[in-house]
C-alpha positions as CSV (number, residue, x, y, z in Angstrom):
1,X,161.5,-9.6,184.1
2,X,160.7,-11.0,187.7
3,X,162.4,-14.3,188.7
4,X,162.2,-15.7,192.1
5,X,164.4,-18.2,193.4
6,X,163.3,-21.1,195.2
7,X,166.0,-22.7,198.0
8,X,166.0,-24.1,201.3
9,X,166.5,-27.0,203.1
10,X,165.2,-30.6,201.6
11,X,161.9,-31.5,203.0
12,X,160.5,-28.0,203.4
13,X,158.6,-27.8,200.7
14,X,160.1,-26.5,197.6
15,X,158.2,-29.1,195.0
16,X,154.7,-27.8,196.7
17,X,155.8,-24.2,196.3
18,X,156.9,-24.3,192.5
19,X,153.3,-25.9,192.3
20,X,151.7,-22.8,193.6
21,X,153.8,-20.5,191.8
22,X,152.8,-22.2,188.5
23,X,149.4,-22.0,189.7
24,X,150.1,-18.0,190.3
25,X,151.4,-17.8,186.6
26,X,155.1,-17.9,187.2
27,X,157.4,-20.1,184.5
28,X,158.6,-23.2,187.0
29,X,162.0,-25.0,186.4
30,X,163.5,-26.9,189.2
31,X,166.8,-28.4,190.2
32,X,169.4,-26.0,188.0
33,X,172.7,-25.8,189.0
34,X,173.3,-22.4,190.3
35,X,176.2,-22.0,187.1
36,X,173.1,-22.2,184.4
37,X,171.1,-19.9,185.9
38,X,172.5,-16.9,184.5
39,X,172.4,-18.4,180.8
40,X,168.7,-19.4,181.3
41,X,168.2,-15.9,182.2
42,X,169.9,-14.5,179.2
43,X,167.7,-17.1,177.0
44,X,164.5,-15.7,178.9
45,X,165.2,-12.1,178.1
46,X,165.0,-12.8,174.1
47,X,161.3,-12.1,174.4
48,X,159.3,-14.9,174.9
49,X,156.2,-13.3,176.8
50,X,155.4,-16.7,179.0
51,X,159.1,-16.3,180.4
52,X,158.4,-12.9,182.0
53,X,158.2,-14.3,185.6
54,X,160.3,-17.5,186.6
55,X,160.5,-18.9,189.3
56,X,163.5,-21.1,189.6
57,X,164.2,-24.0,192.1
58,X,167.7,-24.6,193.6
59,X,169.3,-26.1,196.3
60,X,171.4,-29.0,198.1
61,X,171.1,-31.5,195.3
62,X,173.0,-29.9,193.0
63,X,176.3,-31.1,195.2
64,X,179.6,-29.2,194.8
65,X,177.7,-27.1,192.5
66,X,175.6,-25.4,194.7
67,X,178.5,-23.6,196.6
68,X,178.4,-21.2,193.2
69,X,175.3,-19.7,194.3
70,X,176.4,-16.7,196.2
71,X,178.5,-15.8,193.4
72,X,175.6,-16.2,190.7
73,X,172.8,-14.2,192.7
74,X,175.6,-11.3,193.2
75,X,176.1,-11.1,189.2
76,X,172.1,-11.6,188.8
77,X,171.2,-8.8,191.2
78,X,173.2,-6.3,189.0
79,X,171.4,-6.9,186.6
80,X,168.1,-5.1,185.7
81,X,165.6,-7.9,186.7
82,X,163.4,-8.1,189.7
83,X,165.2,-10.7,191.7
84,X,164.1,-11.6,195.1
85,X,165.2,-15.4,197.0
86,X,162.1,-17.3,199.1
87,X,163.8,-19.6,201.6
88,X,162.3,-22.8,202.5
89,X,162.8,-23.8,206.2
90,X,161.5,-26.3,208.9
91,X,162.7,-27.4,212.2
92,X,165.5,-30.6,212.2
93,X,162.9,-33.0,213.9
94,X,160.2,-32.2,211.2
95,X,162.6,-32.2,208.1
96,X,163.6,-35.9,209.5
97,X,160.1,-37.3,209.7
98,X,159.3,-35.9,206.8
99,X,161.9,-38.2,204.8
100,X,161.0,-41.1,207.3
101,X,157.4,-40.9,206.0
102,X,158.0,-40.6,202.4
103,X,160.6,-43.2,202.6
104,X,163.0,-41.2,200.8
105,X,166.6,-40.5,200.7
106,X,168.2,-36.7,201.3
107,X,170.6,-35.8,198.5
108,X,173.6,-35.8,201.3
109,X,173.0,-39.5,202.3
110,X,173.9,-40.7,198.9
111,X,176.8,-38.5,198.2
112,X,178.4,-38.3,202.1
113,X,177.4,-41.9,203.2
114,X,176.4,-40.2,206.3
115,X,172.8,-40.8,208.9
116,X,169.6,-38.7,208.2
117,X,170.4,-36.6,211.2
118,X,173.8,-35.7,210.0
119,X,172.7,-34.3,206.5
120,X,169.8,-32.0,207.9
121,X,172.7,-31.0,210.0
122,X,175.5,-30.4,207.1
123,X,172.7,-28.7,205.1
124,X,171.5,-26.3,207.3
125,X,175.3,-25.2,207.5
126,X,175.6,-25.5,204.0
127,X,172.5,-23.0,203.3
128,X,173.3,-20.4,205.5
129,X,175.0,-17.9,204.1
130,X,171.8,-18.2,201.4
131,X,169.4,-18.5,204.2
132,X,170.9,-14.4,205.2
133,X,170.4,-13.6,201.5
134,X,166.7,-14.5,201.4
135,X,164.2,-11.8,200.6
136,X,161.8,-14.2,202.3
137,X,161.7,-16.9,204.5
138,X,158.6,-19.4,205.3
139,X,159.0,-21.9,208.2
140,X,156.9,-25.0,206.7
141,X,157.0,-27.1,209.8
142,X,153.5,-26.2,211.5
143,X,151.3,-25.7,208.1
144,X,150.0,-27.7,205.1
145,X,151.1,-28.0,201.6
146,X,147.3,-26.1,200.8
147,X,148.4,-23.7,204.1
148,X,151.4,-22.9,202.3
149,X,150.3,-21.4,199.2
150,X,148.4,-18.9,201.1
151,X,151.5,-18.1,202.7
152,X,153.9,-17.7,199.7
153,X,151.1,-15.5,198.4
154,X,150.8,-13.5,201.4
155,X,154.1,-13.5,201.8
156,X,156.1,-12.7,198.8
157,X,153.0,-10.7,197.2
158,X,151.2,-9.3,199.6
159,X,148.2,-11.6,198.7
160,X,146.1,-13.1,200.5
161,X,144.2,-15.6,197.8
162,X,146.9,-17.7,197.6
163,X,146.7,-17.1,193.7
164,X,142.8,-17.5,193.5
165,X,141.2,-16.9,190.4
166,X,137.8,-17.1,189.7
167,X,135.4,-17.3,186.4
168,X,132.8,-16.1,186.2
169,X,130.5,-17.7,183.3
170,X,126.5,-17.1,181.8
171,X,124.9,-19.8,180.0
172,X,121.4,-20.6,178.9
173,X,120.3,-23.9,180.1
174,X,118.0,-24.5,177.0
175,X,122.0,-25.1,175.3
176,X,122.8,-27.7,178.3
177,X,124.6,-27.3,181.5
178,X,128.1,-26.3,181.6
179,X,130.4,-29.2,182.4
180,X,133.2,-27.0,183.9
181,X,131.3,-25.3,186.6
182,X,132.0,-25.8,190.6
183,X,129.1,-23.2,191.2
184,X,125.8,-23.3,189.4
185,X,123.3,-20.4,190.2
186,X,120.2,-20.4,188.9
187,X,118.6,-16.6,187.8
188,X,115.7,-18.3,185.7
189,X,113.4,-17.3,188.8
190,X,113.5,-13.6,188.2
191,X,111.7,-11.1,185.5
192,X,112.9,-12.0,181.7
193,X,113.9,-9.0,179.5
194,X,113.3,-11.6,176.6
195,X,109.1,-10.7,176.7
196,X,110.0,-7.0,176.9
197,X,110.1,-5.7,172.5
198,X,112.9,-3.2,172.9
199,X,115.2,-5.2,175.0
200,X,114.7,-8.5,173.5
201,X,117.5,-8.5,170.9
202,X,120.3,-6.6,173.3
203,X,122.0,-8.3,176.0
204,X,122.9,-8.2,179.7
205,X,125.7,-6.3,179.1
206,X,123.8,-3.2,177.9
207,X,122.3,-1.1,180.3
208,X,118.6,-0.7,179.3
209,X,118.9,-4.9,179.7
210,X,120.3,-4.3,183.2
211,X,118.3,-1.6,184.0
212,X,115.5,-3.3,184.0
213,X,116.2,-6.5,185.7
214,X,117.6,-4.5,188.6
215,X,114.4,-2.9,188.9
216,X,112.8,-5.5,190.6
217,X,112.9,-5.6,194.4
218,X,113.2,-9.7,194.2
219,X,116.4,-9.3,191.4
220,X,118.1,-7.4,194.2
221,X,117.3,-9.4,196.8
222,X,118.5,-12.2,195.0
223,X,121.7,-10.4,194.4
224,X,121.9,-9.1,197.8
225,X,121.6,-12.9,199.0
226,X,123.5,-15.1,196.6
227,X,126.7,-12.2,196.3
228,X,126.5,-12.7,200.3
229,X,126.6,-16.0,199.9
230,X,129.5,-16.2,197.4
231,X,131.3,-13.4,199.4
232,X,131.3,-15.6,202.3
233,X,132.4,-19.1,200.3
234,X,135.2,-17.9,198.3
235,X,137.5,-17.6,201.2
236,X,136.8,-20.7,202.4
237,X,137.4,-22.2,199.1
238,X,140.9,-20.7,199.2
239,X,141.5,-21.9,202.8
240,X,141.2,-25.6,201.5
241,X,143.6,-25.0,198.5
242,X,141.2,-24.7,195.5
243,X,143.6,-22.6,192.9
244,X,140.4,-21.4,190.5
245,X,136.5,-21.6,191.1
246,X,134.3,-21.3,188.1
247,X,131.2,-19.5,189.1
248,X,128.1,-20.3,186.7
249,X,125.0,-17.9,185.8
250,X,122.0,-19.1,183.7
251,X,118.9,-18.6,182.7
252,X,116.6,-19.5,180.2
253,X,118.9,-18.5,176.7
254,X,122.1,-17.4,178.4
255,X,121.4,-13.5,176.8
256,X,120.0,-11.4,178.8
257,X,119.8,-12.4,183.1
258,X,122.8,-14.8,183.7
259,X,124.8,-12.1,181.3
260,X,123.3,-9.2,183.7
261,X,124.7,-11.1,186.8
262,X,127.7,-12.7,186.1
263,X,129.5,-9.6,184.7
264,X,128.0,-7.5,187.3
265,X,129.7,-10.3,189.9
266,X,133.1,-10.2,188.7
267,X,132.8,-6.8,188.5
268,X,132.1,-6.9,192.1
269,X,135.0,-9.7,192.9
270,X,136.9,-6.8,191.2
271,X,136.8,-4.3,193.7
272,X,137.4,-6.7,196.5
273,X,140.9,-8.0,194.7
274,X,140.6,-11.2,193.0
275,X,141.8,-11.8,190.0
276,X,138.5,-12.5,188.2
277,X,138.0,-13.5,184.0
278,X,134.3,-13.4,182.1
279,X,133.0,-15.5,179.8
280,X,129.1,-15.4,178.3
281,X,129.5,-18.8,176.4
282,X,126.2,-18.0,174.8
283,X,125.3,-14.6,174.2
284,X,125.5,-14.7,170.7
285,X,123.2,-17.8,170.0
C-alpha cells in the first residue's frame, strides 16, 4: 500500500495537489482528522484494489485535532505501508494575498478571532514540527497551479510528466471521426495493404501488414516527420497542464495503416517513459 500525506500551510496549495494526485491515480480524501487516519487505513488494507495508493489531505483545519498528528504518523510508519509526508509551503506575504484574492477566511481567523497576518503566523508554528517530518517539501509561492503538478511529479516520483498519459487510438474515417481526439493524423496518404491479396484480411498489428507499409521511403518519412513532430509537442502539452492527450491514427478502414502507426507510436512513447494505453476502435469491422 502507498499513502502519501498531504499537509502544509493554508493557501499553498493542497486542493490543487490532491487534484494532480487523482489525476496520477492516487485515491484522494481531504480534510481527516489526523485520529481517523489510522482506521481509514486499516479499512483500505481489506483489499479493495482502487485503495492501493491514497493520498490523504490534512492540516490546520482540523483545530485541536491536528496536534495528534505526530503521534499518528509515528504508529503509521511502523507499519508495513509506504508512507512518505509532501509539505506544502509559501512565503507569509504570498499565503496572505492569496486569501485576500479569493476572499476567503483561514481556518484560525474563525476559531482564534485573530488578523490574517497573525494566523499565517500561529500556523507556521503550529506545522513545524510536521514541516521536519516531511519526506518532501514544495515551496508554491513562485509557480502555477499547472507548474505545480509537474513539480509534485518530479518531486515525489521522480517524474517529469507531471502524470501524463497519452492514447494512442486507430480509426477508419469511412466509420466517422473520433469525437475524443486532441490529435488527428492522417496516414490515408501513404501505400494501402488493403489492394495487396495476402495482407488484406490481417491487420497492422501483424508483421507482414507492417512490413510492408514500412517499406516505403515516403511511410518512413512520414514517420520520421510526424513522430518528430509529436516528440516535440507532448512536452509542451505537459508544460501547460494537459493531464492526458489522445493521439488519433486513421486511414481509410481503421485495419491496416492507422493500426501500423499508432501501436508502433506508443510503442515508441514507451521507451521514452510515458505512460502510454492503445486502442484500435475499429480493427475488427
Amino acid at each position: 500500500m502507498n499513502i502519501l500525506i498531504v499537509t502544509g500551510m493554508s493557501g499553498a496549495g493542497k486542493s490543487q495537489a490532491a487534484n494532480a494526485l487523482e489525476d496520477m491515480g492516487y485515491y484522494c480524501v481531504d480534510n481527516i482528522p489526523p485520529s481517523i487516519i489510522p482506521e481509514f487505513v486499516k479499512l483500505s488494507e481489506m483489499g479493495n484494489e482502487r485503495l492501493k495508493k491514497i493520498a490523504i489531505v490534512t492540516d490546520i483545519r482540523g483545530g485541536k485535532m491536528f496536534s495528534e498528528m505526530p503521534d499518528v504518523l509515528s504508529g503509521l510508519k511502523q507499519k508495513d505501508i509506504d508512507l512518505k509526508i509532501l509539505f506544502l509551503d509559501a512565503d507569509d506575504e504570498t499565503l496572505e494575498k492569496r486569501y485576500r484574492e479569493n476572499r476567503r477566511t483561514h481556518p484560525l481567523c474563525d476559531t482564534n478571532g485573530i488578523t490574517l497576518s497573525e494566523a499565517v503566523v500561529s500556523e507556521r508554528k503550529t506545522l513545524e514540527t510536521i514541516r521536519n517530518l516531511s519526506d518532501f517539501v514544495i515551496d508554491t509561492s513562485a509557480i502555477s497551479p499547472k507548474e505545480l503538478r509537474i513539480k509534485i511529479s518530479e518531486t515525489v516520483f521522480g517524474d517529469k510528466t507531471g502524470g501524463f498519459k497519452v492514447l494512442c487510438k486507430s480509426f477508419g474515417f469511412k466509420y466517422g471521426i473520433d469525437n475524443e481526439a486532441d490529435l488527428v493524423i492522417d496516414v490515408r496518404c501513404l501505400p494501402n495493404p488493403f489492394y495487396i491479396e495476402e495482407l488484406k484480411h490481417k491487420t497492422g498489428l501483424q508483421k507482414e501488414v507492417t512490413d510492408y507499409i514500412f517499406s516505403f521511403e515516403e511511410s518512413r518519412e512520414f514517420e520520421k516527420r510526424v513522430f518528430g513532430l509529436l516528440d516535440f509537442s507532448l512536452p509542451l502539452y505537459i508544460k501547460e497542464g494537459k493531464s492526458r492527450l489522445v493521439i488519433d491514427f486513421g486511414c481509410t478502414g481503421g485495419k491496416h495503416r492507422s493500426v501500423a502507426f499508432a501501436d508502433k507510436y506508443a510503442k515508441h512513447l514507451k521507451k521514452m517513459g510515458y505512460s502510454v494505453n492503445t486502442v484500435h476502435r475499429d480493427i475488427e469491422k
